[in-house]
C-alpha positions in Angstrom: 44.1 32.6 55.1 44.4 34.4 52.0 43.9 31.4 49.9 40.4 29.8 51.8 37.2 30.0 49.5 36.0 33.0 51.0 38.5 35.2 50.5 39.0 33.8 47.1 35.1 34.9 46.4 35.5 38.3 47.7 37.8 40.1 45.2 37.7 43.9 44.4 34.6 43.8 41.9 33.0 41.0 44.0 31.8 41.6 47.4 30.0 39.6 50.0 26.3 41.2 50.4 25.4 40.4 53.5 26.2 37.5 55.9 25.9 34.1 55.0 22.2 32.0 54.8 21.8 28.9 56.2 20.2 26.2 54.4 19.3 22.9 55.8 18.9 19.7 54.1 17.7 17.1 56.2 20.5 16.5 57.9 23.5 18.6 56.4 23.6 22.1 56.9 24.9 24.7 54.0 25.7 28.6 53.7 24.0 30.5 50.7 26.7 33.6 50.4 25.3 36.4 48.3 28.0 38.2 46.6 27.4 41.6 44.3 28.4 39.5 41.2 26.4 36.4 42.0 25.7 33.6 44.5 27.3 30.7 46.1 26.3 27.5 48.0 29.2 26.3 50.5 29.2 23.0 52.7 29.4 23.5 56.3 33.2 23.6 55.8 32.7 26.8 53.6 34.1 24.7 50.4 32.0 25.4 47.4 29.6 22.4 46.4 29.9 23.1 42.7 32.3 24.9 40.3 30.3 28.2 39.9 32.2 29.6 37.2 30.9 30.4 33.3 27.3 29.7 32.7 27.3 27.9 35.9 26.9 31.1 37.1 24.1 31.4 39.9 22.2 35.0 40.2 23.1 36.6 43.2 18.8 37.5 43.7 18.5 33.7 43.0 15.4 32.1 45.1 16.7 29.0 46.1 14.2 26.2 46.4 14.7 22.3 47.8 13.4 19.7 45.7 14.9 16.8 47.6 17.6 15.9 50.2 20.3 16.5 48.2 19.0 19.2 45.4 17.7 22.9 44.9 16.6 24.6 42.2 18.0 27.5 41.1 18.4 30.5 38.6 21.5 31.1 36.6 22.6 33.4 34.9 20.7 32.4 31.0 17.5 32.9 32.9 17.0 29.3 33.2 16.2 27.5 36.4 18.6 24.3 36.6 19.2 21.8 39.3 21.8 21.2 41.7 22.6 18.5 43.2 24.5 19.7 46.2 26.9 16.0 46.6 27.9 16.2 43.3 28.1 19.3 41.9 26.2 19.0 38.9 23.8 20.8 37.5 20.9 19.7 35.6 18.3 21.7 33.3 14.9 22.2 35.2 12.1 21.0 32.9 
């Protein structure tokens, strides 16, 4: 389907990288997608967890690290790590 999230992410100056990472958290699963332009986290469904759009842009060479059950830490695209809390969608600065 030309309208699912994946083919939405993978336009003509964005393409995927390589296949998909999996990323478990306790017990919900996740795909890490790499993209040329920068990265995404999907639910199992492959629906986005979070608007990544503007400054909530994540680095595609981000290291993704899990802090909790539900959040990683991650580096956008200021330089800054921020948390994201992978049920809601929102990000928080990493202090």
């Amino acid at each position: 389907d030309r309208f699912s999230p994946l083919a939405q992410m993978n336009q003509p100056k964005e393409k995927i990288k390589r296949l998909p990472e999996i990323l478990k958290l306790d017990n919900k699963i996740y795909w890490v997608l790499r993209t040329s332009i920068q990265t995404y986290i999907l639910d199992y469904s492959g629906q986005p967890v979070a608007q990544f759009e503007g400054y909530k842009r994540v680095r595609p060479d981000s290291k993704i690290e899990v802090i909790s059950s539900n959040e990683v830490v991650l580096s956008l695209f200021d330089k800054k790590n921020w948390i994201l809390n992978l049920d809601s969608g929102i990000f928080t600065e990493f202090e």
